[in-house]
C-alpha positions as CSV (number, residue, x, y, z in Angstrom):
1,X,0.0,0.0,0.0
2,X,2.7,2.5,-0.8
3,X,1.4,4.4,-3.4
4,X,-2.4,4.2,-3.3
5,X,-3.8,5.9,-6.9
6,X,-7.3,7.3,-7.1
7,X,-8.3,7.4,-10.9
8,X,-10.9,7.6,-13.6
9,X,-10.1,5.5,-16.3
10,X,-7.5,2.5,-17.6
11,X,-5.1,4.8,-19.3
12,X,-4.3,6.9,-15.8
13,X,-4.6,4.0,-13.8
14,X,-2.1,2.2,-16.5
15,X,0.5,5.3,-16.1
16,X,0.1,5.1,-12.3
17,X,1.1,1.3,-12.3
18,X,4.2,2.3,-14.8
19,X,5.2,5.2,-12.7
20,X,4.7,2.9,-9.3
21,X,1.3,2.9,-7.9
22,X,0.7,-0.5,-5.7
23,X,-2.9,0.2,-5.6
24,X,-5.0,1.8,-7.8
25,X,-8.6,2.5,-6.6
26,X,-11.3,3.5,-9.2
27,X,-12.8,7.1,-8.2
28,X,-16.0,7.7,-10.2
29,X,-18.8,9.4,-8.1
30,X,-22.0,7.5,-11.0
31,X,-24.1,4.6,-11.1
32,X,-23.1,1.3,-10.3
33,X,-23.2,0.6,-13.6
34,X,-21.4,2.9,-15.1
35,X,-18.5,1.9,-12.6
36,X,-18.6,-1.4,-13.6
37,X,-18.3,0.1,-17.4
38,X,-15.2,2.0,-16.6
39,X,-13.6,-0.5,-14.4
40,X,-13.4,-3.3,-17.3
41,X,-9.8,-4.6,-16.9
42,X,-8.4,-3.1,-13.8
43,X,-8.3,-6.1,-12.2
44,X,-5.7,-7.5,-14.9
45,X,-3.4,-4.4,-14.1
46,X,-1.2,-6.5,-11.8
47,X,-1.5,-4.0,-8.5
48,X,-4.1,-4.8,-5.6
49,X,-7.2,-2.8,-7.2
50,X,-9.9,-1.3,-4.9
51,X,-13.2,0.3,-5.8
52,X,-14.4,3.5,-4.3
53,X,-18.1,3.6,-2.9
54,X,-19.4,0.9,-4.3
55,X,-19.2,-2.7,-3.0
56,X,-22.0,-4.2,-5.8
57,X,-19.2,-2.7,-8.2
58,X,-16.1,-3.9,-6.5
59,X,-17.9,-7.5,-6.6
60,X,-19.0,-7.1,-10.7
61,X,-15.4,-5.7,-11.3
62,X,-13.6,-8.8,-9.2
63,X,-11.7,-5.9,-7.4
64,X,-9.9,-7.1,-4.5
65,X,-11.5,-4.7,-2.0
66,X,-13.8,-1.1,-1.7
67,X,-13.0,2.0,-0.3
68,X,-16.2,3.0,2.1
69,X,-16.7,7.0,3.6
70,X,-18.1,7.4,6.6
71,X,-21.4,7.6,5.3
72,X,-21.3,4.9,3.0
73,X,-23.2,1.8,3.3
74,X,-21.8,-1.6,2.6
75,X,-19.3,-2.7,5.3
76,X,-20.6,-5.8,6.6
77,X,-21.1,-6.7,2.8
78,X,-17.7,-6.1,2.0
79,X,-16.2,-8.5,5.1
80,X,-18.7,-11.0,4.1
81,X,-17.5,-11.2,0.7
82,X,-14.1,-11.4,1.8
83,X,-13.3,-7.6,0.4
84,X,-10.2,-5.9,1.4
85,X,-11.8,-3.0,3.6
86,X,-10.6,0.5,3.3
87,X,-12.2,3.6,5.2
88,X,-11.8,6.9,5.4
89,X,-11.1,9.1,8.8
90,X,-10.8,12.7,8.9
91,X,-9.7,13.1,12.5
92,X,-8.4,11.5,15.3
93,X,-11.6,10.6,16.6
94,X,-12.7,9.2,13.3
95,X,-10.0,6.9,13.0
96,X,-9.8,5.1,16.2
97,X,-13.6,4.6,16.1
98,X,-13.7,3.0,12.9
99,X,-13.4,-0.6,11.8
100,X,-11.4,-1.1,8.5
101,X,-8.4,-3.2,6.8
102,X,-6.8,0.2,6.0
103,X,-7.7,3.8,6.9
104,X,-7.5,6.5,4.2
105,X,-6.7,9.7,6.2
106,X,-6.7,13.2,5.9
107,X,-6.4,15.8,4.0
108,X,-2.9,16.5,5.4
109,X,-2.7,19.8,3.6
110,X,-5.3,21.9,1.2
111,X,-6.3,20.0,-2.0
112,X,-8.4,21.1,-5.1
113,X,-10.0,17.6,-5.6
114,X,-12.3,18.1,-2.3
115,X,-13.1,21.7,-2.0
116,X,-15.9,21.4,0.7
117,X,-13.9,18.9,2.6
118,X,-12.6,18.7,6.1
119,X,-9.6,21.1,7.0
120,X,-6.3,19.9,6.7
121,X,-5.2,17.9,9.7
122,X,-1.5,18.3,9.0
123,X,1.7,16.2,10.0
124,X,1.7,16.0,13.9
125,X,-2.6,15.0,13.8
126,X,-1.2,12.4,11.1
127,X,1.1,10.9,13.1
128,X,-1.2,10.7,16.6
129,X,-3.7,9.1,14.3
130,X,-0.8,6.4,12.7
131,X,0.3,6.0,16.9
132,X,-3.3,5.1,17.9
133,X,-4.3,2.7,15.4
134,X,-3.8,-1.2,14.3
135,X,-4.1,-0.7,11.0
136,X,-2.2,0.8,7.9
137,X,-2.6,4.5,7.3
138,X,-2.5,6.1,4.1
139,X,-1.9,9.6,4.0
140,X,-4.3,12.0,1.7
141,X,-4.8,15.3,0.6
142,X,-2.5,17.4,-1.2
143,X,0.1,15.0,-1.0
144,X,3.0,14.9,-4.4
145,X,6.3,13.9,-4.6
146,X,7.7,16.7,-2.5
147,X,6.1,16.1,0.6
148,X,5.2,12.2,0.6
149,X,8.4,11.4,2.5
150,X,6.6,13.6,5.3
151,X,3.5,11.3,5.4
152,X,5.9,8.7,5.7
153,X,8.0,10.2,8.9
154,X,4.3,10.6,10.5
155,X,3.9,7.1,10.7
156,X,1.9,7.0,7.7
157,X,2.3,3.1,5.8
158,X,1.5,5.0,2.6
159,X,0.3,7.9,0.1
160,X,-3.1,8.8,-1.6
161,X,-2.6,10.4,-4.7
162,X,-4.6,12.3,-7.2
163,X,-2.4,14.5,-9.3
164,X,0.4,12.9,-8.5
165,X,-1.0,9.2,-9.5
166,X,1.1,9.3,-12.7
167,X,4.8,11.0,-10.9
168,X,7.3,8.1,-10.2
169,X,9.2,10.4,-7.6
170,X,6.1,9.7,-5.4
171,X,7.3,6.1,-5.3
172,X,10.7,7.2,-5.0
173,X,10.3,9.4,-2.3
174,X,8.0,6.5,-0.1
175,X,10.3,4.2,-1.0
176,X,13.3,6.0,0.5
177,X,11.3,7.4,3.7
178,X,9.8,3.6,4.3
179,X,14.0,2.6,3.8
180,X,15.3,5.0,6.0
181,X,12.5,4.0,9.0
């Protein structure tokens, strides 16, 4: 779960893989599906492949797990299916009150892809959050190659990226924090 790479389509999620991406998790906010339209083929990508929202889709698209919000339904599906369970937390609060394989959390710093989202929580709530929790925590939120090192200091097993899905030195830049640990 190094580099975790939220796309669209097979062509980004492709370029993500090339540049390093370990995960690539299938962000379209539609239908289920029109998920399951878009998602033809992830699964032969060669990475763990995760679908956002949508457990019915995550099954269709033999994806090995779903990425649930707070608010979404379909938790207890996804553990009885045998899904690889990711979930997102927002605070500290959030993330040691919630049951999940891996917790997505942040944003860490300001980001354009969530512009009514939760303020940033920064480096030392990242790293209270990593301390408190069994789990693996992947670091979101304005996070690029400059500054994925930093999630990584923080405790943080991995990166979320958006913009960054297709920049290698985000790998490069894990790879060597998670080496130097």
């Amino acid at each position: 779960m190094r580099v975790h790479a939220l796309v669209e389509d097979l062509e980004t999620a492709r370029q993500a893989v090339a540049a390093g991406a370990t995960v690539v998790q299938l962000r379209v906010k539609a239908p289920t599906e029109d998920v399951v339209a878009r998602g033809r083929d992830f699964a032969t990508l060669g990475v763990t492949f995760i679908v956002n929202d949508d457990v019915a889709a995550a099954l269709a698209l033999n994806a090995d797990g779903v990425h649930l919000g707070q608010g979404d339904s379909g938790a207890e599906r996804a553990r009885a299916e045998g899904l690889i369970l990711g979930r997102s937390a927002t605070s500290y609060a959030n993330a040691v009150a919630t049951d999940g394989d891996y917790l997505g959390v942040g944003p860490i710093w300001p980001t354009p892809s969530k512009h009514d989202a939760d303020p940033p929580i920064g480096l030392d709530e990242l790293a209270r959050i990593c301390a408190a929790v069994a789990v693996p925590v992947i670091a979101i939120g304005g996070v690029d190659a400059t500054n994925a090192a930093d999630c990584i200091r923080a405790g943080a097993a991995g990166v979320a990226v958006i913009r960054a899905a297709t920049d290698p030195g985000v790998r490069k830049a894990v790879d060597e924090a998670l080496a130097a640990r």
